[in-house]
C-alpha positions as CSV (number, residue, x, y, z in Angstrom):
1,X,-28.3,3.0,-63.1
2,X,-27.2,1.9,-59.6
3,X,-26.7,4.3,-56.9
4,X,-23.6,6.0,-57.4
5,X,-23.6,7.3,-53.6
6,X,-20.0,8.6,-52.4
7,X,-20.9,10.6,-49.1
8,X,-23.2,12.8,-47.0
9,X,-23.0,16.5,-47.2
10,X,-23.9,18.6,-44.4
11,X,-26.1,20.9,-46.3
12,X,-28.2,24.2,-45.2
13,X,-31.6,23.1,-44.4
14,X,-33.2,26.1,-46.3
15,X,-31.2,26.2,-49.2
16,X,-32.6,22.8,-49.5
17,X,-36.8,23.9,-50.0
18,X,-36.6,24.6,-53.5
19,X,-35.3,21.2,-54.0
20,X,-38.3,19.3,-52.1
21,X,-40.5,21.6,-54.1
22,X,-38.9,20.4,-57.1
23,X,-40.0,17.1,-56.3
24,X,-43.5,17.0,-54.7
25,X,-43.1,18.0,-51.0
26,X,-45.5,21.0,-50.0
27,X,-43.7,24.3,-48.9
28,X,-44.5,28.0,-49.2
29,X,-41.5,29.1,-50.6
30,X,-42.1,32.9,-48.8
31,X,-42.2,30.8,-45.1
32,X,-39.5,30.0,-43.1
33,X,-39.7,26.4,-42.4
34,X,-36.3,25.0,-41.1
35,X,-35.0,26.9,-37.4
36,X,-31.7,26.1,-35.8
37,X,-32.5,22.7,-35.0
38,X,-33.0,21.0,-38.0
39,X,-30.1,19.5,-39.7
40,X,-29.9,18.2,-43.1
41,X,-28.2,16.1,-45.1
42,X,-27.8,15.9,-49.1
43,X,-25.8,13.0,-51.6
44,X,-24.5,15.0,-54.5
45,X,-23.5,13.1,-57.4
46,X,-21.5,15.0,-60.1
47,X,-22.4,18.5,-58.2
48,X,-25.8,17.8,-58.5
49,X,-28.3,17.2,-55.3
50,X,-30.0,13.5,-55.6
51,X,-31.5,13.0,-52.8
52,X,-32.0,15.0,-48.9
53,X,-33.0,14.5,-45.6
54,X,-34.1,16.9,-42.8
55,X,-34.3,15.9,-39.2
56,X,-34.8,17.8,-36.0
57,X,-35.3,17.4,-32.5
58,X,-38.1,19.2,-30.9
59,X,-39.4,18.8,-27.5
60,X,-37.4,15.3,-26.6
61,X,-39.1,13.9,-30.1
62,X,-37.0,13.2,-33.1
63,X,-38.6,14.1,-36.4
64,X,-38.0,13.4,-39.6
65,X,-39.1,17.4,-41.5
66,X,-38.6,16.5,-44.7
67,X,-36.8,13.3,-47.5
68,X,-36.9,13.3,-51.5
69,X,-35.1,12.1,-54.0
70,X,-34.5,13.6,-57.4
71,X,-37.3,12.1,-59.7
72,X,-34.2,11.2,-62.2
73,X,-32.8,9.2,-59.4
74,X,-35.8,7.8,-57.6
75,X,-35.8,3.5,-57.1
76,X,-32.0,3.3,-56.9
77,X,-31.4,3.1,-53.1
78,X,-30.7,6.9,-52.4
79,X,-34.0,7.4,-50.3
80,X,-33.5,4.1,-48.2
81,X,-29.9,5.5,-48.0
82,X,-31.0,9.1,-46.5
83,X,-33.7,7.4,-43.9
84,X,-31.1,5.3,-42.5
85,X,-28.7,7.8,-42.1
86,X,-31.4,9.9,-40.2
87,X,-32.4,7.1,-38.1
88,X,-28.8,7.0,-37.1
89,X,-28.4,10.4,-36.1
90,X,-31.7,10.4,-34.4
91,X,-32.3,9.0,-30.6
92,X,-35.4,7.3,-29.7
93,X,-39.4,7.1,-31.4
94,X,-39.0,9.1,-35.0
95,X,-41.8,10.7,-36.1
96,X,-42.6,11.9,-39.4
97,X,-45.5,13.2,-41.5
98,X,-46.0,11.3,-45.2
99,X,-48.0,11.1,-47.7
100,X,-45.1,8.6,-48.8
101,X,-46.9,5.2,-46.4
102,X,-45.0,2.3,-49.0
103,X,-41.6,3.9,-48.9
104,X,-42.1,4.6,-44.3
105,X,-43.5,1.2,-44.3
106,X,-40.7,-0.4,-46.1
107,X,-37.9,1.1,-44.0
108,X,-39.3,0.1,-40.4
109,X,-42.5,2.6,-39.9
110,X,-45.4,2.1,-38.6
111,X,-48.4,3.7,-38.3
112,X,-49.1,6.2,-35.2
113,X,-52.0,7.2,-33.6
114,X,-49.6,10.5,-32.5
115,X,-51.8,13.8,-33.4
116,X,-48.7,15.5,-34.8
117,X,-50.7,17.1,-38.0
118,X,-50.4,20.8,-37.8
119,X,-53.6,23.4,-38.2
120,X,-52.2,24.5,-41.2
121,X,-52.5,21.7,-43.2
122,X,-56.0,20.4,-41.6
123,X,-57.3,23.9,-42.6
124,X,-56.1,22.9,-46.2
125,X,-59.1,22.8,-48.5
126,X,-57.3,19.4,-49.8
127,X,-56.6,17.8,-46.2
128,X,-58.6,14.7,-46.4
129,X,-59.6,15.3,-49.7
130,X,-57.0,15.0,-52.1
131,X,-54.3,14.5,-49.4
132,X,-54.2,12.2,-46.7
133,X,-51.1,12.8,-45.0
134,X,-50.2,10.0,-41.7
135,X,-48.1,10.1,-39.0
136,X,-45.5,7.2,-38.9
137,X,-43.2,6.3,-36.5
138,X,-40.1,4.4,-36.1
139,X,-39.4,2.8,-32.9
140,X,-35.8,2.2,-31.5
């Protein structure tokens, strides 16, 4: 199956967390992640969500909070789709935070040398361990 993508939908960035937990991004679903300045945007395919993106702008840096694709719809274009779209919306260096390096890499990222890792997760008992999260950056 191609992708079947027909449009964006403006979407609310927290109704969107059980759907990156569904498919393997880390949240506490009791925490409030997403503030007023995060936007998101979903593709929605017969009423059901494929694929999201979150982006923000925090402190004259452009961020990339959170991107995944349905596990049903993964490999069909819908993620490259949703980081593009961001990158549009986005001004200048975007920043994210992936454990995701081949999919960043593929769609213009580079490594950065940026401490943007938060104290929660380096106090994780799995930081470094099992997960090896790295900043990556896209320059415009």
């Amino acid at each position: 199956m191609e992708c079947e993508f027909k449009e964006f939908i403006k979407y609310d960035s927290n109704k969107l967390i059980g759907f990156y937990i569904e498919n393997d991004l880390e949240f506490d679903e009791n925490k409030g992640y997403f503030g007023n300045n995060v936007n998101s945007l979903a593709i929605i395919v017969n009423g059901e969500i494929v694929g999201a993106v979150s982006f923000s702008i925090y402190k004259n840096n452009s961020f990339i909070e959170a991107l995944a694709v349905d596990k049903k719809y993964r490999n069909k274009g819908y993620g490259t789709l949703l980081i593009k779209r961001a990158i549009d919306e986005l001004d200048g260096d975007i920043y994210t935070i992936s454990k995701a390096d081949k999919f960043y890499l593929e769609n213009g990222f580079n490594y950065s040398s940026e401490d943007l890792i938060g104290n929660e997760c380096k106090i994780c008992e799995e930081y470094n361990v099992k997960c090896f999260p790295k900043v990556m950056v896209y320059k415009k």
